[in-house]
DODREN-949521 format. One record per residue: residue number from 1; residue in one letter; chain; z, y, x of N, C-alpha, C in turn. Coordinates in steps of 0.001 Angstrom, whole numbers. Atoms other than C-alpha are relative to their C-alpha. Layout:
<rs>
r i NUM	aa a	ch A	n_c3 Z	n_c2 Y	n_c1 X	ca_c3 Z	ca_c2 Y	ca_c1 X	c_c3 Z	c_c2 Y	c_c1 X
...
</rs>
This chain:
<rs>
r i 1	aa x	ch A	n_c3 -24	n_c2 1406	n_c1 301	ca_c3 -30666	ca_c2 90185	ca_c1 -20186	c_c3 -307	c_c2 -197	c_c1 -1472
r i 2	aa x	ch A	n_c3 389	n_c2 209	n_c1 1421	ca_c3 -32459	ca_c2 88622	ca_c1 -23256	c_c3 1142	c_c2 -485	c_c1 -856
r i 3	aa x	ch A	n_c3 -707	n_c2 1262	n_c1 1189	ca_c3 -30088	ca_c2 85443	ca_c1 -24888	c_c3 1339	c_c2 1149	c_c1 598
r i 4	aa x	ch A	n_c3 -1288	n_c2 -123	n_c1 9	ca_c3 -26518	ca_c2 86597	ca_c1 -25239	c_c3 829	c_c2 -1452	c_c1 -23
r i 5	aa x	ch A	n_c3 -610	n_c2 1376	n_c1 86	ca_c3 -25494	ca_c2 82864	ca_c1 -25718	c_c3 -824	c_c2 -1525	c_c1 535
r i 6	aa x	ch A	n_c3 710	n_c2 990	n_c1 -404	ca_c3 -27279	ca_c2 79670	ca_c1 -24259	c_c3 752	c_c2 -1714	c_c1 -393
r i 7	aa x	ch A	n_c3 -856	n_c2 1479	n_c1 438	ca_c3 -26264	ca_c2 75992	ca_c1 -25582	c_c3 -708	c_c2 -870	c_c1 1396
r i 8	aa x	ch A	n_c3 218	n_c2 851	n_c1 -1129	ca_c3 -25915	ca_c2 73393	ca_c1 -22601	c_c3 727	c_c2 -807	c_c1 -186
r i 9	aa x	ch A	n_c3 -219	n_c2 1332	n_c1 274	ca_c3 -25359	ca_c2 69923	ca_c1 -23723	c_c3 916	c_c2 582	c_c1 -1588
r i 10	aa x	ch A	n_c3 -540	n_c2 -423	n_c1 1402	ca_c3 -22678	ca_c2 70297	ca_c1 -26568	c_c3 609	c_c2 1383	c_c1 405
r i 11	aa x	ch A	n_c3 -824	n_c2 -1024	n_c1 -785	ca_c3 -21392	ca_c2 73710	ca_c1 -25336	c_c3 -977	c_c2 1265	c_c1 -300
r i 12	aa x	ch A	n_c3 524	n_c2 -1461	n_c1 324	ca_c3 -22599	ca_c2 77465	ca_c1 -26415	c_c3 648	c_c2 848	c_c1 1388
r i 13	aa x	ch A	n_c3 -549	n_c2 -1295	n_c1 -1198	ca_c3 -21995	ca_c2 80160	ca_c1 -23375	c_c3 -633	c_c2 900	c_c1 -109
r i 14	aa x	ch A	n_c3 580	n_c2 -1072	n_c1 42	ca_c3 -21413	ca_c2 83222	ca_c1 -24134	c_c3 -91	c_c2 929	c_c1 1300
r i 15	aa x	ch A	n_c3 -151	n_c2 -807	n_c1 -1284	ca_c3 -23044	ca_c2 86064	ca_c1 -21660	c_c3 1490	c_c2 393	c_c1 368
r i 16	aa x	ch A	n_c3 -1207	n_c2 -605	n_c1 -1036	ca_c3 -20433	ca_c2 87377	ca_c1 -19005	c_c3 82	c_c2 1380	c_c1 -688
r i 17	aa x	ch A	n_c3 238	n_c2 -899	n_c1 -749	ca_c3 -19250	ca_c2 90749	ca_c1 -18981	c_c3 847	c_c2 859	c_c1 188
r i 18	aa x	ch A	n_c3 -1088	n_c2 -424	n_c1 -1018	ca_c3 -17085	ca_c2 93003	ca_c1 -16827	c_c3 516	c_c2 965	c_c1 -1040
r i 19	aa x	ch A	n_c3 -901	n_c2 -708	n_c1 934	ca_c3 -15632	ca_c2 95129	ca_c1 -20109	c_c3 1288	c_c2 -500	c_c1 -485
r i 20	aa x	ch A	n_c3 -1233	n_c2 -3	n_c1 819	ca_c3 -12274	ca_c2 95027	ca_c1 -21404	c_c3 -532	c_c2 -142	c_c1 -1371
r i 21	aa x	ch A	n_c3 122	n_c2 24	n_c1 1050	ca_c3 -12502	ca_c2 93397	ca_c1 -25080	c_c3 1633	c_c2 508	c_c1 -796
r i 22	aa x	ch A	n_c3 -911	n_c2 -237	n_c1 355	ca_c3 -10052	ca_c2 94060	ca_c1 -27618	c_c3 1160	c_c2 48	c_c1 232
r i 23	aa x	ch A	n_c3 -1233	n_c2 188	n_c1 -249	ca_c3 -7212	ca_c2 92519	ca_c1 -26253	c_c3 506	c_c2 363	c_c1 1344
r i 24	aa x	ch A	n_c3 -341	n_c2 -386	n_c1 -1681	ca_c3 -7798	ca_c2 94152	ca_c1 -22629	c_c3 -178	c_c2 -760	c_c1 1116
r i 25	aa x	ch A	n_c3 538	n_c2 771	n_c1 -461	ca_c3 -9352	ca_c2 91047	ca_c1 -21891	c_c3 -1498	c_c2 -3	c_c1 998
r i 26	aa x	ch A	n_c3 1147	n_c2 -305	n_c1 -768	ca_c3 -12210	ca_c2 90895	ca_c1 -19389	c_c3 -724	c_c2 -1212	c_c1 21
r i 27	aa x	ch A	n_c3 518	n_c2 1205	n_c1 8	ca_c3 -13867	ca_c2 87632	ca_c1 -20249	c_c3 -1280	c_c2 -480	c_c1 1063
r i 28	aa x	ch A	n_c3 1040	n_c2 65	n_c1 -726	ca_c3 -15645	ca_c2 86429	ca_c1 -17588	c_c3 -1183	c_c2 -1342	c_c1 -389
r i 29	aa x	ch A	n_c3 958	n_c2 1334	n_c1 904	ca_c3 -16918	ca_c2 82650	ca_c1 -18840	c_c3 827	c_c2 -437	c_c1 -1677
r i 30	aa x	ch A	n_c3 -120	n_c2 -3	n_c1 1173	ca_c3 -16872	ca_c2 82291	ca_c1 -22516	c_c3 -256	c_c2 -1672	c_c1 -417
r i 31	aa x	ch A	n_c3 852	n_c2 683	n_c1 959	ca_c3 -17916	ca_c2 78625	ca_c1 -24298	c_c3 842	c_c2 -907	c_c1 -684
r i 32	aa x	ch A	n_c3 -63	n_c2 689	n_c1 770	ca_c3 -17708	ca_c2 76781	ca_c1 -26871	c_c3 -501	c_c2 -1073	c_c1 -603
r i 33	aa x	ch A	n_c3 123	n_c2 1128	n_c1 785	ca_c3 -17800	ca_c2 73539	ca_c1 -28949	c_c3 -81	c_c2 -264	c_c1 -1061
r i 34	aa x	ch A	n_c3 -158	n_c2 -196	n_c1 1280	ca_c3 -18511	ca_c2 72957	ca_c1 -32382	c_c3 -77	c_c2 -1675	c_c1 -679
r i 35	aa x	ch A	n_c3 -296	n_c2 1594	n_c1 412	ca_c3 -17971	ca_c2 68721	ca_c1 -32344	c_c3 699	c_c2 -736	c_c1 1430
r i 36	aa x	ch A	n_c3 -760	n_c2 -1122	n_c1 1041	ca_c3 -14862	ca_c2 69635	ca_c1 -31840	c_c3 -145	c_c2 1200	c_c1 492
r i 37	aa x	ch A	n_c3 -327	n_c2 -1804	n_c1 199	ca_c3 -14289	ca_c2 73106	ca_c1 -32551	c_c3 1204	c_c2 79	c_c1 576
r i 38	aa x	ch A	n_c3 -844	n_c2 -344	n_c1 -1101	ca_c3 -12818	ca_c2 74110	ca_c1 -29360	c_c3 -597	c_c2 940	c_c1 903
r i 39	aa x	ch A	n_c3 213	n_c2 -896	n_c1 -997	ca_c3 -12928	ca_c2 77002	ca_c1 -27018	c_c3 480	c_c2 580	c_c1 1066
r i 40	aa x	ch A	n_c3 -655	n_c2 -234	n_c1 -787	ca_c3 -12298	ca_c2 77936	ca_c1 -23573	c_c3 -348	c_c2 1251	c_c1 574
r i 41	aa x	ch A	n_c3 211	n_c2 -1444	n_c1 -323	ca_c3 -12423	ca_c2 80959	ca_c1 -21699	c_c3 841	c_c2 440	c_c1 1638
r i 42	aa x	ch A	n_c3 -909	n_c2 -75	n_c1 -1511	ca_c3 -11367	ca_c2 82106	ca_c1 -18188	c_c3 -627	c_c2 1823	c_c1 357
r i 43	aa x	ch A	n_c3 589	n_c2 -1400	n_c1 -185	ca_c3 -11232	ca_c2 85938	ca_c1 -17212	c_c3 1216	c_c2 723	c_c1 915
r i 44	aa x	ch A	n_c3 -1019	n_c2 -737	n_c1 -181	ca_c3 -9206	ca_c2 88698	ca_c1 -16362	c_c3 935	c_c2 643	c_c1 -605
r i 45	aa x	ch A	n_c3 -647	n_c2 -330	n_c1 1160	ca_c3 -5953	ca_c2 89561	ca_c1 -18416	c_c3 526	c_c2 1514	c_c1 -90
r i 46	aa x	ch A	n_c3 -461	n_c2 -1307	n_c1 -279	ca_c3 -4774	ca_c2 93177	ca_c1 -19364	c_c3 1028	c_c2 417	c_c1 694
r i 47	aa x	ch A	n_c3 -520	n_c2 -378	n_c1 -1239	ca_c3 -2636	ca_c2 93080	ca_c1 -16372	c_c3 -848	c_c2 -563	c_c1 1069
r i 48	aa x	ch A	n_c3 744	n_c2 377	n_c1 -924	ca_c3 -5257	ca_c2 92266	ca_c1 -13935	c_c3 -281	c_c2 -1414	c_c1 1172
r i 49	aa x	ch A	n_c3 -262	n_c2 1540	n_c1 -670	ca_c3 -4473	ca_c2 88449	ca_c1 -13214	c_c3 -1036	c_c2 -674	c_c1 -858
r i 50	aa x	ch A	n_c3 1115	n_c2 997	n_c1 1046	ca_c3 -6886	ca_c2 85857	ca_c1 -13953	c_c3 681	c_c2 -887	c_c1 -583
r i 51	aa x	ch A	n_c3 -249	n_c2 1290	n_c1 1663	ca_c3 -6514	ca_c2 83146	ca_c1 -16855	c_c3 -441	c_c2 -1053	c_c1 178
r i 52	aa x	ch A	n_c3 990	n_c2 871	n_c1 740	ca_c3 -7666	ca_c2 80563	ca_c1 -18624	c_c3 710	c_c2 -575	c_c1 -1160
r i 53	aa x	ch A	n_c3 -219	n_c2 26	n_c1 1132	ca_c3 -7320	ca_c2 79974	ca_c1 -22046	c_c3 -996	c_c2 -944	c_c1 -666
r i 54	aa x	ch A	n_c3 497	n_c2 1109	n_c1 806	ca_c3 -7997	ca_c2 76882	ca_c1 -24235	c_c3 666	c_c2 230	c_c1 -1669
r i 55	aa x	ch A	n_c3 -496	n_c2 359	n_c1 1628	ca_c3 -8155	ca_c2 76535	ca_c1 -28207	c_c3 -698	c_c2 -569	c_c1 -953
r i 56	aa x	ch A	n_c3 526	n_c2 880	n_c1 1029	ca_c3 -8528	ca_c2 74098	ca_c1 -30430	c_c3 166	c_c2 673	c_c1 -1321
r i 57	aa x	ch A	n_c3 -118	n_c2 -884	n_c1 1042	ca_c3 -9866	ca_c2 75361	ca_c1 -33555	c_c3 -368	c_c2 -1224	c_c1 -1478
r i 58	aa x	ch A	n_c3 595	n_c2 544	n_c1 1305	ca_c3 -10992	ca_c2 71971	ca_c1 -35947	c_c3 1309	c_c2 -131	c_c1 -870
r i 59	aa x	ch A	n_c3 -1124	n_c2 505	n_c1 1525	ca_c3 -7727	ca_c2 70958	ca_c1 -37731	c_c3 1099	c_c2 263	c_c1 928
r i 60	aa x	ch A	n_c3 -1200	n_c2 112	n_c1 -1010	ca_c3 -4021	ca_c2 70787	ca_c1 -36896	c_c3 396	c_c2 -1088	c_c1 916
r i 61	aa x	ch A	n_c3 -483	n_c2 1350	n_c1 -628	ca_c3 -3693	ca_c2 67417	ca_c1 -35116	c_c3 98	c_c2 155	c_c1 1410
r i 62	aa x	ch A	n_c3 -485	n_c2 -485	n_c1 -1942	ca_c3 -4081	ca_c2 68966	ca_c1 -31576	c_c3 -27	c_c2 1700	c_c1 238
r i 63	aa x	ch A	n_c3 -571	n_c2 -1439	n_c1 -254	ca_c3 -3494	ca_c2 72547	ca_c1 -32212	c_c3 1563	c_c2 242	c_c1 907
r i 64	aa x	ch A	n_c3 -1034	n_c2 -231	n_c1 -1647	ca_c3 -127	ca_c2 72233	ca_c1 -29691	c_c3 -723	c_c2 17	c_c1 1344
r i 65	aa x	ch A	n_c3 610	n_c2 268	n_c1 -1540	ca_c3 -3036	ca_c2 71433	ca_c1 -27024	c_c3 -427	c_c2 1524	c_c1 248
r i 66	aa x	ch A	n_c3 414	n_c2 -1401	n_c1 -452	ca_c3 -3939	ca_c2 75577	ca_c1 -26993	c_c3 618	c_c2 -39	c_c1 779
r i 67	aa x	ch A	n_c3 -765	n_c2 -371	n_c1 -1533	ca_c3 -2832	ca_c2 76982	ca_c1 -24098	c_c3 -602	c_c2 1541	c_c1 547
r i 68	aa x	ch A	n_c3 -21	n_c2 -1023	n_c1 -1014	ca_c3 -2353	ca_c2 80094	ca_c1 -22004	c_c3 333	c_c2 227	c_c1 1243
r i 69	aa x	ch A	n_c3 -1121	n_c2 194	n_c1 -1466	ca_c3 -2017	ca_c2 79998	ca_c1 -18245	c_c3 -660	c_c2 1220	c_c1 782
r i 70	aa x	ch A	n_c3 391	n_c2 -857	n_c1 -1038	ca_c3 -2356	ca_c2 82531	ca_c1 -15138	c_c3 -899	c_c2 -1287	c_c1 723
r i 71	aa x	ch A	n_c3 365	n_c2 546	n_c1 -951	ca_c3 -4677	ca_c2 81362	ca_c1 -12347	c_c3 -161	c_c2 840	c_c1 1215
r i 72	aa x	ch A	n_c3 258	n_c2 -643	n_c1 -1045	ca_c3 -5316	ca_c2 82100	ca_c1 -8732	c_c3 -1367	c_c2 465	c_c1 88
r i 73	aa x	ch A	n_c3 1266	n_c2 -498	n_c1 -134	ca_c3 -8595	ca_c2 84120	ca_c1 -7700	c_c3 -567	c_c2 -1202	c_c1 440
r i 74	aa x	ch A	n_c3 506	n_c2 747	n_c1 -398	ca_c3 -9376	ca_c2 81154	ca_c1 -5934	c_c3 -485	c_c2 -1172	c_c1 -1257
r i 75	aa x	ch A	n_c3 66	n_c2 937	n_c1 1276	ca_c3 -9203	ca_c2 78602	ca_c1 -9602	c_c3 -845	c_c2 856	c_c1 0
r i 76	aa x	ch A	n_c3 1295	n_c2 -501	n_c1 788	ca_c3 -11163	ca_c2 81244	ca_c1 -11285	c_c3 -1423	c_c2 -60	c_c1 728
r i 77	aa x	ch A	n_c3 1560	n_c2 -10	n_c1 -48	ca_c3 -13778	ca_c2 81216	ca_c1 -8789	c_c3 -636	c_c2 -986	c_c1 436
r i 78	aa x	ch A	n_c3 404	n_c2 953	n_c1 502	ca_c3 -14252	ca_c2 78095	ca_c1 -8770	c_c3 -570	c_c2 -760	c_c1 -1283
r i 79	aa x	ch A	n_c3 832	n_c2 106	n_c1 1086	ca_c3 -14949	ca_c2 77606	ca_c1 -12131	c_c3 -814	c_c2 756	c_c1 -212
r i 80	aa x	ch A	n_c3 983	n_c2 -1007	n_c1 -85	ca_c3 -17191	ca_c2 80722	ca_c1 -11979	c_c3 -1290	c_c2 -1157	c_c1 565
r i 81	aa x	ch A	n_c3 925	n_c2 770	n_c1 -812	ca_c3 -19078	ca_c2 78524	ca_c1 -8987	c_c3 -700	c_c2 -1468	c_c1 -759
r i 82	aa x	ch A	n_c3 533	n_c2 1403	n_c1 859	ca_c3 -19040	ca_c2 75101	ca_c1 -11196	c_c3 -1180	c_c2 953	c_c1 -1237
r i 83	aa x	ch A	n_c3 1340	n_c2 -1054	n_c1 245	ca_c3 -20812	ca_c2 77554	ca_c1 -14158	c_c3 -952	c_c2 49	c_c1 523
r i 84	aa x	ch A	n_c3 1338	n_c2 144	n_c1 -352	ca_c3 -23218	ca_c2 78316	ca_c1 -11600	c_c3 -731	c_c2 -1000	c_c1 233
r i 85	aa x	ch A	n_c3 709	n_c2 1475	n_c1 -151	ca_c3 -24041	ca_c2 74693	ca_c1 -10897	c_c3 -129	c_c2 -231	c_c1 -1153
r i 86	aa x	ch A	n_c3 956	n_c2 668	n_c1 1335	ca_c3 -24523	ca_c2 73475	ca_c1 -14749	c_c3 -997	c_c2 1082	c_c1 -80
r i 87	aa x	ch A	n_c3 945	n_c2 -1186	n_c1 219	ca_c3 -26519	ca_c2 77073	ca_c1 -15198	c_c3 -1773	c_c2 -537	c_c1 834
r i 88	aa x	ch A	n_c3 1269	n_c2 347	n_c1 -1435	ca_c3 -28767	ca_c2 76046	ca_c1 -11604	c_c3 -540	c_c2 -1740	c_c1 -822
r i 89	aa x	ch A	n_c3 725	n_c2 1456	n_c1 46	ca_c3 -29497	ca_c2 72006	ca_c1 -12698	c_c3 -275	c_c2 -65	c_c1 -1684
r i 90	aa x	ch A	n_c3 860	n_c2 -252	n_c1 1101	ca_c3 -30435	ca_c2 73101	ca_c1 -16072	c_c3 -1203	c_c2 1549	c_c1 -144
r i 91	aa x	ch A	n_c3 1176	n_c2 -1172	n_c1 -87	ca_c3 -32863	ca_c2 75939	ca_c1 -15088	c_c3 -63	c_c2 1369	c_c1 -127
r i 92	aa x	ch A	n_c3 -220	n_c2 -988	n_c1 287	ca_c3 -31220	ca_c2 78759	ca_c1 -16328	c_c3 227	c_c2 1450	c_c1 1001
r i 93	aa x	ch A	n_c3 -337	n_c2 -965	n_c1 -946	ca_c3 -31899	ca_c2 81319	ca_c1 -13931	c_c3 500	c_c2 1528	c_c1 -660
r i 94	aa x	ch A	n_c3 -622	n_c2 -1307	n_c1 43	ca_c3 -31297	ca_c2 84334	ca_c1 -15710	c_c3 1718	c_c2 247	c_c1 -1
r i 95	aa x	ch A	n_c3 -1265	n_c2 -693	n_c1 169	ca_c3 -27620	ca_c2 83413	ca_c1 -16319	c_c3 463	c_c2 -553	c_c1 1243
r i 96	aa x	ch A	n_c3 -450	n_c2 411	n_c1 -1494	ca_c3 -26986	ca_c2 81854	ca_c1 -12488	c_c3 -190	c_c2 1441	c_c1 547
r i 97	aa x	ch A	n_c3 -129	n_c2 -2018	n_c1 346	ca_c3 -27831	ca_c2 85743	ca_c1 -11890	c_c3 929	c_c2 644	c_c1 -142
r i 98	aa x	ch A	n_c3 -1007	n_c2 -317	n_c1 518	ca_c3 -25604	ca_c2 86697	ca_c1 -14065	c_c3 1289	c_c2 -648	c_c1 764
r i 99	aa x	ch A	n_c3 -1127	n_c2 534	n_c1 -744	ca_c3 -22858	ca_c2 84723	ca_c1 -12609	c_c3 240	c_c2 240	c_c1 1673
r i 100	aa x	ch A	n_c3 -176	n_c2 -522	n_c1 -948	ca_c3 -23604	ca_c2 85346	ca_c1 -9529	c_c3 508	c_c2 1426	c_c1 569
r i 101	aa x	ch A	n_c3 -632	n_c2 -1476	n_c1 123	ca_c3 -23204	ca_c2 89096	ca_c1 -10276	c_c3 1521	c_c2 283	c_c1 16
r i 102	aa x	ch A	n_c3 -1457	n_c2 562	n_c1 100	ca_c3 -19604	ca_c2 87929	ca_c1 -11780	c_c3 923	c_c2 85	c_c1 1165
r i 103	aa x	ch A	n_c3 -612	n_c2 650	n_c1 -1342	ca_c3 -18909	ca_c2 86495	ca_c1 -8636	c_c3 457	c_c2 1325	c_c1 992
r i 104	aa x	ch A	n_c3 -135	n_c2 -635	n_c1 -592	ca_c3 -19548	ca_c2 88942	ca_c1 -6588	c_c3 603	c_c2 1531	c_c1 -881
r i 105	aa x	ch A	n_c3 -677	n_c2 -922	n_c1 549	ca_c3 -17862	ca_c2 91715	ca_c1 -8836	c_c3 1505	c_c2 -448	c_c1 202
r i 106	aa x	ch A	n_c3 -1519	n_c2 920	n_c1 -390	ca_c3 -14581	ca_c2 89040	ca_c1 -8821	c_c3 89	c_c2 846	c_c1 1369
r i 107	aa x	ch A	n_c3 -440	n_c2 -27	n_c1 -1186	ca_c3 -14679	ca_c2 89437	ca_c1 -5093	c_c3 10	c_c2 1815	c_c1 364
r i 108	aa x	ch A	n_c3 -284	n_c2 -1240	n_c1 66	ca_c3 -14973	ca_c2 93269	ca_c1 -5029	c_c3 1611	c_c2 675	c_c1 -793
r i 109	aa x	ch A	n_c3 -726	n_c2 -574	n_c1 605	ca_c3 -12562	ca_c2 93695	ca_c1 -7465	c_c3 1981	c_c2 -353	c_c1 213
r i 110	aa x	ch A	n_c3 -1573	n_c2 481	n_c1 -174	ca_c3 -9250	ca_c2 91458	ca_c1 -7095	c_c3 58	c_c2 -121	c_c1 1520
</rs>
């Protein structure tokens, strides 16, 4: 895969991918905002439950709105599936692909 990141409307997404990052994290959808500087994220956590994780990063006035929650396989792959719909009605086939790969790795794996 060429882009590592693709902007779609106000929103940066970074590629997927099935590694453990630093924190043992397995990030499956990555993106971000930079009006505001906010980021969300939904994956798998270093105990093998899925997530989703929000953080506001412009100032303190809604820094209490971060958040850390578990989700069911079923949440995550739903938002996986939404992903593939903005990805599909903006053209982006290489990363509907990609997600699709996701997908079907999700369902192999948990």
């Amino acid at each position: 895969m060429t882009s590592k990141n693709v902007f779609v409307g106000n929103w940066s997404y970074i590629m997927p991918d099935t590694k453990a990052n630093s924190n043992g994290h397995i990030v499956l959808i990555k993106k971000l905002s930079f009006g505001p500087c906010e980021v969300y994220e939904w994956g798998i956590d270093n105990n093998g439950l899925p997530y989703e994780e929000y953080k506001w990063c412009e100032n303190e006035f809604f820094k209490d709105e971060s958040y850390f929650k578990r989700l069911t396989k079923k949440e995550l792959t739903e938002q996986i599936e939404n992903v593939i719909r903005v990805f599909t009605e903006n053209e982006l086939s290489e990363w509907v692909n990609a997600y699709y790969k996701i997908l079907n790795w999700l369902n192999s794996s948990l």
